[in-house]
C-alpha positions as CSV (number, residue, x, y, z in Angstrom):
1,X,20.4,-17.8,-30.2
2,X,23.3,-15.5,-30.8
3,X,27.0,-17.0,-30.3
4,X,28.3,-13.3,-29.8
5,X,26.9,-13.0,-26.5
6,X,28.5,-14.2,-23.2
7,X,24.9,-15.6,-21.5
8,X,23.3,-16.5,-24.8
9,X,19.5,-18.6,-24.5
10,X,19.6,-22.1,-25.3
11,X,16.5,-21.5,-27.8
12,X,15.6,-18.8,-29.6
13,X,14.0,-15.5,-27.9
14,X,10.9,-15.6,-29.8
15,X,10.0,-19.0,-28.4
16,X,11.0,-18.2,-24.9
17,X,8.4,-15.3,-25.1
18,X,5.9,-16.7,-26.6
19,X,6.1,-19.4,-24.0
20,X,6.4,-16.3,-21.1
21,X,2.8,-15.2,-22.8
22,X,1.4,-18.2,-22.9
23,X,2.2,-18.1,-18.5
24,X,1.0,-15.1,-18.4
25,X,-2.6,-15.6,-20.2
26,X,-3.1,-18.8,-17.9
27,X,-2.4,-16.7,-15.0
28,X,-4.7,-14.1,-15.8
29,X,-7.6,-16.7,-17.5
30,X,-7.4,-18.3,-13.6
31,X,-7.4,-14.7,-11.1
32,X,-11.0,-14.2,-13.0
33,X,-12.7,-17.1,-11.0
34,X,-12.1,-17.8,-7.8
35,X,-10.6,-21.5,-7.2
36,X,-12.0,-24.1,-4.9
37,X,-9.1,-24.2,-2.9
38,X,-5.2,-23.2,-3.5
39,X,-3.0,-25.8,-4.6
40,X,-0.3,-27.6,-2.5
41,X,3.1,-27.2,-2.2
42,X,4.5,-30.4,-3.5
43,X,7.4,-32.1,-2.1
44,X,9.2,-31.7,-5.5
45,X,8.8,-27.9,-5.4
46,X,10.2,-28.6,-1.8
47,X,13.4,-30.3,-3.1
48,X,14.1,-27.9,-5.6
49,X,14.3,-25.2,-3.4
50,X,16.7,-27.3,-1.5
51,X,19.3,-27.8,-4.5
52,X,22.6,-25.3,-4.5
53,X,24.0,-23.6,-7.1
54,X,24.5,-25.7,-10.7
55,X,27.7,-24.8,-12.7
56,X,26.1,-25.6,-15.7
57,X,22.5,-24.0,-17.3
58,X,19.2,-25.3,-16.9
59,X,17.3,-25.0,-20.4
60,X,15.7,-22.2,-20.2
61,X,12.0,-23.9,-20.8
62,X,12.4,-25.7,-17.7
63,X,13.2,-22.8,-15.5
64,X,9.9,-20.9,-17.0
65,X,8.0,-24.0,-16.2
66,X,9.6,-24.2,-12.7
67,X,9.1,-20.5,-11.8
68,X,5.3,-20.6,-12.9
69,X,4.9,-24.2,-10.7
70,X,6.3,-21.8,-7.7
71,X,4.1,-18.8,-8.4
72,X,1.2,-20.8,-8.7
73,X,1.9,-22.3,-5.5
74,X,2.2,-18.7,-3.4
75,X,-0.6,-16.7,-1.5
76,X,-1.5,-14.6,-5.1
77,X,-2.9,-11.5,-4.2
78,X,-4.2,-10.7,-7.6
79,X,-7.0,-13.4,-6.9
80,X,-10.9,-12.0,-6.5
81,X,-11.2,-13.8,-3.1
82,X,-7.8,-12.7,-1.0
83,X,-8.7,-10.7,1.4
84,X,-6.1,-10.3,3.6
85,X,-4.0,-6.8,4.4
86,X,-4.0,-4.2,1.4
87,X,-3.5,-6.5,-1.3
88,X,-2.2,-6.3,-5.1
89,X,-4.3,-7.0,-8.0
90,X,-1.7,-7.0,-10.6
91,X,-3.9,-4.9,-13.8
92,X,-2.9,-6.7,-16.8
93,X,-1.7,-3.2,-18.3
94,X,0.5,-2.8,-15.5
95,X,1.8,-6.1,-15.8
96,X,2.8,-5.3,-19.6
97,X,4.0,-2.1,-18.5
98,X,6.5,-3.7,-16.0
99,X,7.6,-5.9,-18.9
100,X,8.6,-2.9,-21.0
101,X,9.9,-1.0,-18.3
102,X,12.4,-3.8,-17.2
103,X,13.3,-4.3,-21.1
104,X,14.2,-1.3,-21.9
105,X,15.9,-0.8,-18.2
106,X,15.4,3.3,-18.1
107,X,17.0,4.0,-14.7
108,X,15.5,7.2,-13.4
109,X,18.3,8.6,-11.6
110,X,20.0,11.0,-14.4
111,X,18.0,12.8,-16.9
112,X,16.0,9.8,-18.9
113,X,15.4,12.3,-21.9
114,X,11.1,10.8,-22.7
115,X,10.7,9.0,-19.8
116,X,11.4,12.3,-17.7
117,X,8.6,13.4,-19.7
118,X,6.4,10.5,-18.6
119,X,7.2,10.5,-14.9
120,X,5.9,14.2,-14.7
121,X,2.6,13.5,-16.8
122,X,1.7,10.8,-14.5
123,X,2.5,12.5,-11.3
124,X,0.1,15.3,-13.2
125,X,-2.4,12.2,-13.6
126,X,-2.2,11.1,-10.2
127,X,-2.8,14.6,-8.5
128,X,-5.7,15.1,-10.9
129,X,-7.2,11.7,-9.9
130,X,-6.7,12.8,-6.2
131,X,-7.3,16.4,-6.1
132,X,-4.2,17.2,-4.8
133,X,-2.6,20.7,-6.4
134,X,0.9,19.1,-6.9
135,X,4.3,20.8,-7.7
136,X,6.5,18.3,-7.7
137,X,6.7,14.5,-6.8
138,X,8.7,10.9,-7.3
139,X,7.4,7.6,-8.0
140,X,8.9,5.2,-5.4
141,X,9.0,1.6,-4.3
142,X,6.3,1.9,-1.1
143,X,4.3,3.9,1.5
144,X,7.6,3.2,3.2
145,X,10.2,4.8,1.3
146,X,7.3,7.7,0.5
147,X,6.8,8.8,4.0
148,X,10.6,8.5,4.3
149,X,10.5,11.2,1.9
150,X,7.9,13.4,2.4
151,X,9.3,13.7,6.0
152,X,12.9,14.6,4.9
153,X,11.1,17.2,2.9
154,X,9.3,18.2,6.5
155,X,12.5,17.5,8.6
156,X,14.7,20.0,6.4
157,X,12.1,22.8,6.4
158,X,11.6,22.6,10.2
159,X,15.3,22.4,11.2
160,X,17.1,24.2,7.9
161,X,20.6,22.4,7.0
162,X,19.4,19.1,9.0
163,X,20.7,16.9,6.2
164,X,24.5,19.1,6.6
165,X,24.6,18.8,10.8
166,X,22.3,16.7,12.1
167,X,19.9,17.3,14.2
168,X,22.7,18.6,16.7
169,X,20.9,18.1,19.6
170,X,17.9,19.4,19.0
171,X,14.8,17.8,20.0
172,X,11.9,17.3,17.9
173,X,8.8,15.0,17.4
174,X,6.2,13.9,14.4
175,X,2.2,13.5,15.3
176,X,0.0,11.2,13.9
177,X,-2.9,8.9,15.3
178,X,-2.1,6.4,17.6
179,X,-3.4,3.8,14.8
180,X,-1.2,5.4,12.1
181,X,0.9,3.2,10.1
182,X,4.6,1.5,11.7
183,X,6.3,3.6,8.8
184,X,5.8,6.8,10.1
185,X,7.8,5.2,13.4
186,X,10.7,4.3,11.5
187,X,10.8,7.5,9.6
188,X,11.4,8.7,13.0
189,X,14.1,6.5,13.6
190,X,15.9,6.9,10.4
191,X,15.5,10.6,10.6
192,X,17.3,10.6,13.6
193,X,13.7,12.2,15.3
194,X,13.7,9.0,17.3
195,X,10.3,6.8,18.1
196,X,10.5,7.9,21.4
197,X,9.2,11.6,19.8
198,X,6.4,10.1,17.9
199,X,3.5,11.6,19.6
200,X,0.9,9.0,19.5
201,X,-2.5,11.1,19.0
202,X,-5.4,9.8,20.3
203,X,-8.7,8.7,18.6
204,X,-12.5,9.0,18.2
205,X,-15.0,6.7,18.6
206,X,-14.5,6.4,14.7
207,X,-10.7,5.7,15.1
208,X,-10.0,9.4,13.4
209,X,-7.3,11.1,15.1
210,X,-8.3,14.1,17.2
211,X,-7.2,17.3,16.1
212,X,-7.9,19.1,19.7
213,X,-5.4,16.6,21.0
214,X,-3.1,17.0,18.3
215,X,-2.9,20.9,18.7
216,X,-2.7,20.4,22.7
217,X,0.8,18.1,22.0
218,X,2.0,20.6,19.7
219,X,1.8,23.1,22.3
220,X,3.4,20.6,25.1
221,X,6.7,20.0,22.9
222,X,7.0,24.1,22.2
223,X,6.4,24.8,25.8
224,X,9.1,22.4,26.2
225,X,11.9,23.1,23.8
226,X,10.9,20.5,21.3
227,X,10.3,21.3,16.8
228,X,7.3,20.5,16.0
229,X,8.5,18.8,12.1
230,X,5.3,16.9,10.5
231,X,1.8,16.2,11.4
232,X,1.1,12.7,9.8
233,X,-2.5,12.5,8.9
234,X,-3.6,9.1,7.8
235,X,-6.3,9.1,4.8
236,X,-7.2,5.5,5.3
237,X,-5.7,3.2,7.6
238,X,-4.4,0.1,7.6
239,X,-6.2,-1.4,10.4
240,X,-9.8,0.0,10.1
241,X,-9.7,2.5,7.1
242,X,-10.3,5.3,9.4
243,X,-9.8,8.8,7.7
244,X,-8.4,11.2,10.0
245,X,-9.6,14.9,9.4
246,X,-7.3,16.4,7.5
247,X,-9.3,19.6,7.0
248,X,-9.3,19.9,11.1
249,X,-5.8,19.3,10.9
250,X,-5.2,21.6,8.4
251,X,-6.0,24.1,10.9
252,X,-3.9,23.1,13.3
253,X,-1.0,22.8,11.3
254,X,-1.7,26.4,9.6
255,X,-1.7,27.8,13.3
256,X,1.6,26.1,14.1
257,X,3.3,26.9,11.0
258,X,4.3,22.6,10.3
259,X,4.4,20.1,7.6
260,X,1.3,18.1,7.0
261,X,1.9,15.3,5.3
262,X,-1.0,12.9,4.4
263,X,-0.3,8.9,4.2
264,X,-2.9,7.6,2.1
265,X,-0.8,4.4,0.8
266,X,-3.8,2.4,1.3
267,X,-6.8,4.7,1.3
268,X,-6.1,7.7,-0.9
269,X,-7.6,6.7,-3.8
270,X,-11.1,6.9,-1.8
271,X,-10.6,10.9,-2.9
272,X,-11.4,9.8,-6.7
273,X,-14.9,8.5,-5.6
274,X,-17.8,10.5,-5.6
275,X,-19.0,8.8,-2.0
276,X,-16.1,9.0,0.0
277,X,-14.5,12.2,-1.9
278,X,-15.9,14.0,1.1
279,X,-13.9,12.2,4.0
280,X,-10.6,13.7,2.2
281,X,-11.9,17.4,2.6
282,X,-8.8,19.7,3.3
283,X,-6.8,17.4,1.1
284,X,-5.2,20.5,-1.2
285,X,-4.0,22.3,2.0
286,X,-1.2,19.1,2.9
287,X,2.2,20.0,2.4
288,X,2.8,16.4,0.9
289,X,1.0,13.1,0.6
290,X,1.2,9.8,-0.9
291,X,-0.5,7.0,-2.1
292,X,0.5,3.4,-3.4
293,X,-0.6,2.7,-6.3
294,X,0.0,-0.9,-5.8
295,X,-2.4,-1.1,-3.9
296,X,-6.3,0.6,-4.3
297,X,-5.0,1.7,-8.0
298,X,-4.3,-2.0,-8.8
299,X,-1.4,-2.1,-10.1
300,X,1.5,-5.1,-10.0
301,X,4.2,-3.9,-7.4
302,X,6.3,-1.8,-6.3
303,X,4.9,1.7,-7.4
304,X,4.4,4.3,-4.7
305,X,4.0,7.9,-5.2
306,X,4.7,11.3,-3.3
307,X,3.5,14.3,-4.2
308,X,4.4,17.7,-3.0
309,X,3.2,21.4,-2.8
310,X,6.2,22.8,-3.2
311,X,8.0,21.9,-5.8
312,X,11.7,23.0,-4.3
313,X,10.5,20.7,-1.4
314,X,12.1,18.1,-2.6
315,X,15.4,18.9,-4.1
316,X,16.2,20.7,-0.5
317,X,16.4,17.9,0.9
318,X,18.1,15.0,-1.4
319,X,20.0,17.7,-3.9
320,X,23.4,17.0,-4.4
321,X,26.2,17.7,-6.7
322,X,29.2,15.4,-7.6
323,X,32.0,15.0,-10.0
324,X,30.3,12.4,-11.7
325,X,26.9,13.9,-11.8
326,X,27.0,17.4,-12.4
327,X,24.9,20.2,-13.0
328,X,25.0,22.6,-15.6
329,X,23.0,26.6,-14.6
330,X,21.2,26.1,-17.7
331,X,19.8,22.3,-17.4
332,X,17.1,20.9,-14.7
333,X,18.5,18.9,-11.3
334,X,18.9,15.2,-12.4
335,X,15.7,12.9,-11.2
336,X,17.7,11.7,-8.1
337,X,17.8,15.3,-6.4
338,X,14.5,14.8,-5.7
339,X,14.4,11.0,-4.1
340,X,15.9,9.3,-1.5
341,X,16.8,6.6,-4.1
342,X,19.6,6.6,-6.5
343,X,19.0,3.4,-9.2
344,X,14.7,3.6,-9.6
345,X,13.1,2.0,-12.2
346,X,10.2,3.5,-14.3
347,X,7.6,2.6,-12.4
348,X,5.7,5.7,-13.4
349,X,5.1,3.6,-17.2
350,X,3.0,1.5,-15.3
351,X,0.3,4.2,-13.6
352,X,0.8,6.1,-17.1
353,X,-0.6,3.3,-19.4
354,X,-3.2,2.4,-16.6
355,X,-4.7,6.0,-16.9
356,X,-4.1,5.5,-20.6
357,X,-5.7,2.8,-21.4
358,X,-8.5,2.8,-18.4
359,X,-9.4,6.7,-17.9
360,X,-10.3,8.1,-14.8
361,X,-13.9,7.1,-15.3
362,X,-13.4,3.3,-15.4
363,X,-11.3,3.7,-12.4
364,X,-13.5,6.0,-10.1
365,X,-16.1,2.6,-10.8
366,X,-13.7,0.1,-10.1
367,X,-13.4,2.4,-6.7
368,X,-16.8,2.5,-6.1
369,X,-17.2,-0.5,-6.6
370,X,-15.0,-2.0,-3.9
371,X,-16.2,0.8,-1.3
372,X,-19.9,-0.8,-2.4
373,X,-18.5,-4.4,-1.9
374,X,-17.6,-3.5,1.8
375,X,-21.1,-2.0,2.8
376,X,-22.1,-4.9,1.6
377,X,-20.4,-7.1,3.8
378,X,-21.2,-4.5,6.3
379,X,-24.7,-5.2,5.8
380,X,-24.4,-9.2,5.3
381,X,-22.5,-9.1,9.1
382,X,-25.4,-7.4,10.2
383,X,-28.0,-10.0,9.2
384,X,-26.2,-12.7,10.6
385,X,-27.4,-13.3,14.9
386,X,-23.3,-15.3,15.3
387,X,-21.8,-12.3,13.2
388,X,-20.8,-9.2,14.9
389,X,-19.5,-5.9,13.1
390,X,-16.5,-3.9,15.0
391,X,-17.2,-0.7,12.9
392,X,-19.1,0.6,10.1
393,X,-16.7,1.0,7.2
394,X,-15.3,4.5,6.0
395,X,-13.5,3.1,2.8
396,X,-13.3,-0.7,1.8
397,X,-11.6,-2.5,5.2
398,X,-14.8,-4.2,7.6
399,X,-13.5,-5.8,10.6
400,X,-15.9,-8.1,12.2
401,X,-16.2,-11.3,14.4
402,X,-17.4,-14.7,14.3
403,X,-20.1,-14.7,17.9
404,X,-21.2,-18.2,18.8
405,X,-24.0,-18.4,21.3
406,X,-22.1,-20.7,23.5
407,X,-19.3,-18.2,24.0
408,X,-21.3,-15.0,24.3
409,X,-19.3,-13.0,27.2
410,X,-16.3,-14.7,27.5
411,X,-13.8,-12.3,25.9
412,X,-11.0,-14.6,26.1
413,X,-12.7,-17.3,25.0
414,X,-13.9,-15.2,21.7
415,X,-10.9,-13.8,21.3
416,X,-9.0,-17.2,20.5
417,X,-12.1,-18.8,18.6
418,X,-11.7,-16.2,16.1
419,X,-8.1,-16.4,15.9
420,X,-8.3,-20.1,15.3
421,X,-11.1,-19.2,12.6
422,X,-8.7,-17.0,10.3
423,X,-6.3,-19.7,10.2
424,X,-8.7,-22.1,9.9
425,X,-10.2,-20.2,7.0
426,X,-6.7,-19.8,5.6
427,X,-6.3,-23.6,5.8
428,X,-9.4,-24.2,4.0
429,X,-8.5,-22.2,1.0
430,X,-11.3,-21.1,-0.3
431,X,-10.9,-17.4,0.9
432,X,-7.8,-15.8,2.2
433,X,-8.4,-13.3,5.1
434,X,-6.2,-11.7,8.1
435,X,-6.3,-11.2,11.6
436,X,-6.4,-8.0,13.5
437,X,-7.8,-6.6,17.1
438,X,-10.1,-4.1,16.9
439,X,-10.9,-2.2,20.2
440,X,-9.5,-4.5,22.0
441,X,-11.3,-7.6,20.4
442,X,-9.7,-10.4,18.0
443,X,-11.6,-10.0,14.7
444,X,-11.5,-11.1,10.9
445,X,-10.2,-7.7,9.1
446,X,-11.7,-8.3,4.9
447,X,-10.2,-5.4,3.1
448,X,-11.8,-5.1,-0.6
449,X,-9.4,-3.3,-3.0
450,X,-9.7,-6.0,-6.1
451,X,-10.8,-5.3,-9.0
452,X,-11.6,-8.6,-10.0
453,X,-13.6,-9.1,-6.5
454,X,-17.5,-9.6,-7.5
455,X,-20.6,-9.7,-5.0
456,X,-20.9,-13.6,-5.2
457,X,-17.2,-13.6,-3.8
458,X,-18.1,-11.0,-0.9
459,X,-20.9,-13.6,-0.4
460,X,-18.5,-17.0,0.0
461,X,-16.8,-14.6,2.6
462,X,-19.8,-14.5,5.0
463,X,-20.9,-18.3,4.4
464,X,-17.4,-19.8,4.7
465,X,-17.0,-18.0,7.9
466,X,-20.3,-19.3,9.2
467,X,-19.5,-22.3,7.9
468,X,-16.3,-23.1,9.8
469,X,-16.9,-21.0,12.9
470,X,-19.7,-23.4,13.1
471,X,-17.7,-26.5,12.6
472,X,-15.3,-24.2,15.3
473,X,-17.8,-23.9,17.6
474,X,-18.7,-27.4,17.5
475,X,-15.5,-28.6,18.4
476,X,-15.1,-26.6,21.5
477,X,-18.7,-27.6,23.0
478,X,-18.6,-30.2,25.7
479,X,-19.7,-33.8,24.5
């Protein structure tokens, strides 16, 4: 304790930490098994959350034991059998990273002297990984905020001095697949594009946008007045892990003179593995792209990151200069002339010391791995007569659906039986998956990007959903 400060502890640091470690290794000792089911949420934990604000300090052992009671008690994505969305698995070294990071409290906005340094060696690391030929690039705090970006990048270079006059009446549109993420939507709206110029591509049979489509929108909105700013290619998406072809689209964006920007937030690191490097061809020809590290790369969030060809991209669009922040001829822009954020942690510590400590190679398996675990489940689907698979998996997501003899043919009916099983699954506990519709039919949508996730836990997937959809099924039949 030190009586000099203002909001001193009411025990020593060292013991507070050591406590803080002590949470820490339980947590990580129980993500390596999977539990029987997740625990309750008490009515005390209830009660508490009810309380208001207390003029006087808790001790500061209690609040640690109160936070972990909480956190033990959420949906934890870092555990080997959730299922559900994109998840986190919180790396251990990312986790200690984030702990350093918020210690020392670098804010990457100014110039941050080493951790400059950092930021660019793992952008370097992360275009390597990826096989992207980077020039310049921002760690930020989602696919979100990185699309956001890379599109202000594509905005500014289609309609020069945007940021200055707005779009002034000018009409202009983005294209992506009509299964592209929601972000790419609200860049629109933020950008001023509007949603109403999002030009919803159509698909394949395989979900992957159609580049002959694509070109024949592009020539609709010039025909008609409209700037063409960005074609949004998704390299993995959320819904089915469809790959659109970005070499195809490469093409048409070369022959139109626009921005392709790739959103890989979920799928991009499928470029790092050897068996799905080949889906990503035409990669090196996007103008921009981005990945989320927070998710397939396993780290704890937030940590996005946006890469760019250009390396002037950037600073075009967010570059400023202001009394309090100036710029000397001599001396680089500061970090926040090249990000839509001002005050940004260093997330890039984390991704460093995961490359550092891992390598490439142990992460290229841990990829593989996961891409293995959902032909698996591919293949378990397929052995099962009640089981039905929606699509054969292109990365790690493998949407499927729970087919009971007695509703064989009855859409409607299906459709709400497996509905009812997700949150019946959920209820159970034993597994934690998602919802989605997939070509029009209500599935079970298992997306395996853990790197804690074994084949025995890809196995308790299948039998808990036969298990319950039978109890399901059961329960609907007539007496």
């Amino acid at each position: 304790m030190n009586p000099r400060l203002s909001l001193p502890l009411d025990i020593p640091r060292s013991e507070l930490l050591t406590r803080a470690a002590d949470v820490i290794a339980d947590a990580w000792r129980s993500f390596d098994q999977a539990r029987a089911r997740e625990p309750e949420l008490t009515q005390n934990l209830r009660e508490w959350a009810g309380e208001g604000l207390f003029d006087a300090p808790m001790p500061a052992l209690e609040a640690l034991d109160r936070a972990k009671r909480y956190l033990d008690t959420s949906i934890a994505q870092a555990r080997p059998r959730y299922f559900a969305f994109v998840g986190s698995s919180g790396l251990e070294v990312g986790v200690l990273a984030d702990a350093l990071a918020s210690t020392f409290d670098v804010n990457l906005a100014t110039t941050a002297r080493s951790a400059d340094l950092i930021e660019a060696q793992a952008l370097r690391f992360a275009a390597e990984l990826l096989g992207y030929p980077v020039g310049g690039g921002a760690f930020t705090s989602g696919g979100m905020v990185s699309n956001l970006t890379a599109l202000t990048a594509a905005r500014e270079r289609a309609l020069p001095n945007a940021r200055q006059t707005g779009l002034s009446n000018r009409p202009c549109a983005l294209y992506c697949s009509e299964e592209a993420h929601y972000s790419v939507r609200r860049a629109a709206e933020i950008l001023g594009i509007g949603a109403d110029f999002v030009r919803c591509i159509p698909t394949d049979a395989q979900h992957r946008m159609v580049a002959e489509a694509c070109a024949a929108a592009l020539e609709a909105d010039l025909a008609a007045g409209i700037t063409p700013v960005a074609i949004v290619a998704t390299g993995g998406t959320t819904l089915t892990g469809a790959v659109d072809p970005i070499s195809s689209l490469a093409d048409v964006a070369a022959r139109f003179g626009v921005w392709l920007h790739v959103d890989g937030a979920y799928g991009l690191p499928g470029a790092a593995a050897p068996s799905t490097r080949g889906l990503f061809a035409g990669l090196e020809r996007a103008d921009s792209i981005c990945v989320d590290a927070h998710k397939w790369l396993y780290l704890p969030k937030a940590c996005s990151i946006v890469l760019v060809r250009d390396r002037h991209a950037l600073s075009r669009a967010f570059s400023h200069n202001e009394n309090y922040m100036l710029h000397d001829a001599d001396t680089p822009l500061n970090a926040v002339d090249s990000t839509l954020e001002y005050s940004r942690p260093f997330r890039a510590l984390k991704f460093w010391m995961a490359l550092r400590v891992h390598g490439a190679d142990q992460y290229r398996t841990a990829i593989e791995r996961n891409l293995e675990q959902a032909r698996r489940c591919a293949r378990l689907v397929r052995a099962q007569p009640e089981l039905e698979l929606l699509l054969e998996p292109q990365l790690s997501t493998v949407p499927y659906r729970h087919v009971p003899d007695a509703l064989r043919g009855d859409e409607d009916a299906l459709d709400a039986h497996n509905l009812a099983l997700v949150k019946a699954m959920q209820a159970d506990g034993r597994v934690y998956i998602s919802s989605a519709v997939v070509d029009g039919k209500a599935c079970l949508r298992p997306c395996f990007v853990n790197f804690r996730t074994s084949d025995d836990d890809v196995d308790a997937l299948i039998a808990v959903t036969l298990e319950i959809g039978a109890q399901l099924s059961k329960q609907r039949s007539p007496a």
